[in-house]
VEXDREN-513848 format. One record per residue (C-alpha): residue in three letters; residue number from 1; x, y, z. Coordinates in nm, 4 decimals. Layout:
N
[ala; NUM; [X; Y; Z]];
...
//
This chain:
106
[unk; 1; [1.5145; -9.3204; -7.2363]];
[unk; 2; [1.2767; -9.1174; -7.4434]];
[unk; 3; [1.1167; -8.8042; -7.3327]];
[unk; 4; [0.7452; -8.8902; -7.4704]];
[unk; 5; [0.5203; -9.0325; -7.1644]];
[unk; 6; [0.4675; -9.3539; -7.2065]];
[unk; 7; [0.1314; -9.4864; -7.0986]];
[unk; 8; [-0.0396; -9.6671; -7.3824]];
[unk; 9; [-0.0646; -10.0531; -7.3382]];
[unk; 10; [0.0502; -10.2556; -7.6372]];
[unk; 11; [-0.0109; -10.6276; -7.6361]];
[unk; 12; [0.2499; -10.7996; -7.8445]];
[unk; 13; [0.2662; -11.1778; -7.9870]];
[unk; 14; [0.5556; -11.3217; -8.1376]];
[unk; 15; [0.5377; -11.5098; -8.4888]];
[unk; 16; [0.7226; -11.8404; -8.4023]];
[unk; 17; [0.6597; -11.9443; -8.7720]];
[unk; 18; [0.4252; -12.1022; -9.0453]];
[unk; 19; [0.2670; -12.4629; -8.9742]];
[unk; 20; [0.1838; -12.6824; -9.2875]];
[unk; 21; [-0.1245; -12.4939; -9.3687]];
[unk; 22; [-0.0027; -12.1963; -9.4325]];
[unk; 23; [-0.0970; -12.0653; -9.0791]];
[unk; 24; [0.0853; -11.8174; -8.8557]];
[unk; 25; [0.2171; -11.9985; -8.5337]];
[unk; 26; [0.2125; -11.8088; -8.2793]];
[unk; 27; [0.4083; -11.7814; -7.9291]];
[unk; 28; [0.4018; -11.5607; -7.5888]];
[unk; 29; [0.1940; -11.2637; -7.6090]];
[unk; 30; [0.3317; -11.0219; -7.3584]];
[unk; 31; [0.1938; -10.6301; -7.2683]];
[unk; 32; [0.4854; -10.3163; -7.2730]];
[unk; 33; [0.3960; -9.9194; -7.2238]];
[unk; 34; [0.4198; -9.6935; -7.5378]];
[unk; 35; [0.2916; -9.4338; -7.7265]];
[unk; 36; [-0.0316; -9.4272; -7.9488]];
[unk; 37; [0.0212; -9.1696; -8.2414]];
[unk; 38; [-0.3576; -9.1633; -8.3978]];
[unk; 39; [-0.1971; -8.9975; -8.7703]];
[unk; 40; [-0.2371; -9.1182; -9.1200]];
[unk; 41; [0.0892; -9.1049; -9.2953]];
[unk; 42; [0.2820; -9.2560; -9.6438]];
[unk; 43; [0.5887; -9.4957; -9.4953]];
[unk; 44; [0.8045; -9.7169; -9.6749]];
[unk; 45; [0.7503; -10.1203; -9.6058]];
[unk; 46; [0.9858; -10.3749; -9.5426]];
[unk; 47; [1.0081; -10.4271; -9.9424]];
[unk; 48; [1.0417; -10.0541; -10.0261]];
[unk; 49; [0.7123; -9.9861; -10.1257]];
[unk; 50; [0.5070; -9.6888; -9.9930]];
[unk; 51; [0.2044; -9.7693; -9.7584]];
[unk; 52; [-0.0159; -9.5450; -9.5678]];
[unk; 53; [-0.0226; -9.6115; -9.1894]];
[unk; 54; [-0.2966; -9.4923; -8.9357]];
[unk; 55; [-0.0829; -9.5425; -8.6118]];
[unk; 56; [0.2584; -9.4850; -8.5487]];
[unk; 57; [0.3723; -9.6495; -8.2190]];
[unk; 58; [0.6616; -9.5657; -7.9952]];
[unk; 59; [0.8229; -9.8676; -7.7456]];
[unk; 60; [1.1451; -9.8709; -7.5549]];
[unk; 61; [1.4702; -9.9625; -7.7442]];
[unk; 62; [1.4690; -10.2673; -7.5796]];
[unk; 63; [1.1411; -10.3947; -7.7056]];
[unk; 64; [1.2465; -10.6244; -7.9905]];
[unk; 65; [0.9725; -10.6095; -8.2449]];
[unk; 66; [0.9625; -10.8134; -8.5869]];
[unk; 67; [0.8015; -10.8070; -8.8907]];
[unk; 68; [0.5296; -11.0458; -8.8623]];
[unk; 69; [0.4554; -10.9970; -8.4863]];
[unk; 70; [0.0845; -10.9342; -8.4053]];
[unk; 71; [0.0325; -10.6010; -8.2161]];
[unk; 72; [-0.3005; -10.4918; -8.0355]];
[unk; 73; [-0.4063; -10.2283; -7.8512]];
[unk; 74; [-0.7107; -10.0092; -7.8015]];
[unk; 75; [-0.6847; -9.7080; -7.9765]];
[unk; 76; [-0.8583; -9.3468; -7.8497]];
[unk; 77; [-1.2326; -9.4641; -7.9519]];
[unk; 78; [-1.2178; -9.7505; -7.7687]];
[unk; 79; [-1.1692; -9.9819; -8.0525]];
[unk; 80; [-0.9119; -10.2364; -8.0291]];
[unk; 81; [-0.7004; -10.2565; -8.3372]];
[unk; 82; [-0.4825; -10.5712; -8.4153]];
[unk; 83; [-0.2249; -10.5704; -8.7225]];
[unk; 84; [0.1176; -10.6353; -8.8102]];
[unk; 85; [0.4090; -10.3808; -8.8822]];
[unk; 86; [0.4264; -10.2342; -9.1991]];
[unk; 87; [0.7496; -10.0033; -9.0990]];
[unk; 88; [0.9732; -10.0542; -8.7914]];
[unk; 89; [1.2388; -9.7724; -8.7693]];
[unk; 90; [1.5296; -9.7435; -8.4429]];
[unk; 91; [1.5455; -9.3496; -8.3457]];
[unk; 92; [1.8684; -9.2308; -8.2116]];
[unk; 93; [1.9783; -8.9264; -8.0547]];
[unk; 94; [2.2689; -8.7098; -8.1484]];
[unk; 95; [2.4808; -8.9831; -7.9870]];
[unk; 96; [2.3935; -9.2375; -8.2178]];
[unk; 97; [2.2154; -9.4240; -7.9176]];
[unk; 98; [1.8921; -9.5965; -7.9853]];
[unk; 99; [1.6012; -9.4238; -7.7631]];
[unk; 100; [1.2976; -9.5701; -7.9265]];
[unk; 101; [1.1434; -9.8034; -8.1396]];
[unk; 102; [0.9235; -9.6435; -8.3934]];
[unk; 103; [0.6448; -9.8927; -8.5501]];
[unk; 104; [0.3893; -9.8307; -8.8148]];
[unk; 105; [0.0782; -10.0099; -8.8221]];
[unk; 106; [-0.2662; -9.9926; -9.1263]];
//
């Protein structure tokens, strides 16, 4: 497991898929510990393209985040921010084993 505390609560819903409309459908919502980073940064998107992200999260390895999903959480003003991944990255350690889930939200 990671060496970071984890004690930032992170509400995640899955994106089951797009109705007729053109509408997200969404499924279970469900809360997991992390860690807030509060940084703005440049990352690369799903397409290649560079971005700039505000937060940088970090979950367990287990935590199976998609692009898509909807992720809230109240950052340290006491706002809560909602948005979707722009950048979701697997660190390893020198072992190749995964030991966290880096995400990167706008």
């Amino acid at each position: 497991m990671a060496w970071i505390p984890m004690k930032d609560k992170i509400k995640i819903t899955k994106l089951e898929g797009i109705d007729g409309w053109g509408e997200p459908i969404w499924g279970e919502s469900r809360e997991v510990k992390g860690r807030i980073s509060e940084q703005t940064r440049i990352v690369l998107n799903q397409n290649g393209e560079e971005v700039s992200s505000r937060y940088t999260l970090y979950v367990s390895p287990k935590e199976v985040i998609r692009y898509g999903d909807k992720i809230e959480f109240t950052d340290s003003s006491g706002l809560t921010i909602s948005g979707e991944p722009l950048s979701i990255k697997a660190i390893k350690d020198y072992g190749g084993k995964v030991i966290l889930r880096k995400v990167s939200l706008r």
